[in-house]
Backbone as CSV, one residue per row, in Angstrom:
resi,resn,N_x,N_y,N_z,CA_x,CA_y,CA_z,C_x,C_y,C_z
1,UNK,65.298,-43.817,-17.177,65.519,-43.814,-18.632,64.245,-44.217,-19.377
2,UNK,63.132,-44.724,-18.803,62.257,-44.950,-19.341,61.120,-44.140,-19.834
3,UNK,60.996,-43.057,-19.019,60.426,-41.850,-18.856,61.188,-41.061,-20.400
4,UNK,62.618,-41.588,-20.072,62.896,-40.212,-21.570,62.811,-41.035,-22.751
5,UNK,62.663,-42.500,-22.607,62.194,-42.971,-23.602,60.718,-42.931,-24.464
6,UNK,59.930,-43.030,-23.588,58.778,-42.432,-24.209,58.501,-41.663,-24.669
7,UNK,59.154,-40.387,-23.572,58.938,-39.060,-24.470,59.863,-38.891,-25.755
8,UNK,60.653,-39.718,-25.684,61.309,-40.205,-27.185,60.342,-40.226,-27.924
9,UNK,59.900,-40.999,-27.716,59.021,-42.012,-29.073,57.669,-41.502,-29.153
10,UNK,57.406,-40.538,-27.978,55.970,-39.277,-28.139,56.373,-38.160,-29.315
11,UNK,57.542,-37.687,-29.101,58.153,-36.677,-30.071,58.409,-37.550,-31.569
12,UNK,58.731,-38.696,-31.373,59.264,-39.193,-33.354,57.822,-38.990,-33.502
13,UNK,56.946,-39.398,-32.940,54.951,-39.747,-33.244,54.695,-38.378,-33.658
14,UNK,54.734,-37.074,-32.573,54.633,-35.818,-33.387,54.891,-35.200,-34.254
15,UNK,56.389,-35.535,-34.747,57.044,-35.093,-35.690,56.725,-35.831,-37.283
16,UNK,56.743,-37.183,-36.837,56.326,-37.622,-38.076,54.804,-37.551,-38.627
17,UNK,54.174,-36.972,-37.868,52.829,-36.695,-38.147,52.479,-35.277,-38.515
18,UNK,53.541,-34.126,-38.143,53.543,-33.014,-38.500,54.142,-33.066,-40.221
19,UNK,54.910,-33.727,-39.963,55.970,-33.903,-41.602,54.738,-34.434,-42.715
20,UNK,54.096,-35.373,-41.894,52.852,-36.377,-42.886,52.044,-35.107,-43.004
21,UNK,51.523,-34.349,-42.289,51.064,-32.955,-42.461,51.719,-32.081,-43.806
């Protein structure tokens, strides 16, 4: 679960940086 947690929190980082885009 830790593994899909990160990639959790890799994807909010992309997304909210695409949106800040």
């Amino acid at each position: 679960m830790v593994q899909v947690q990160q990639r959790h929190d890799a994807i909010v980082v992309v997304v909210a940086v695409l949106f800040h885009c």
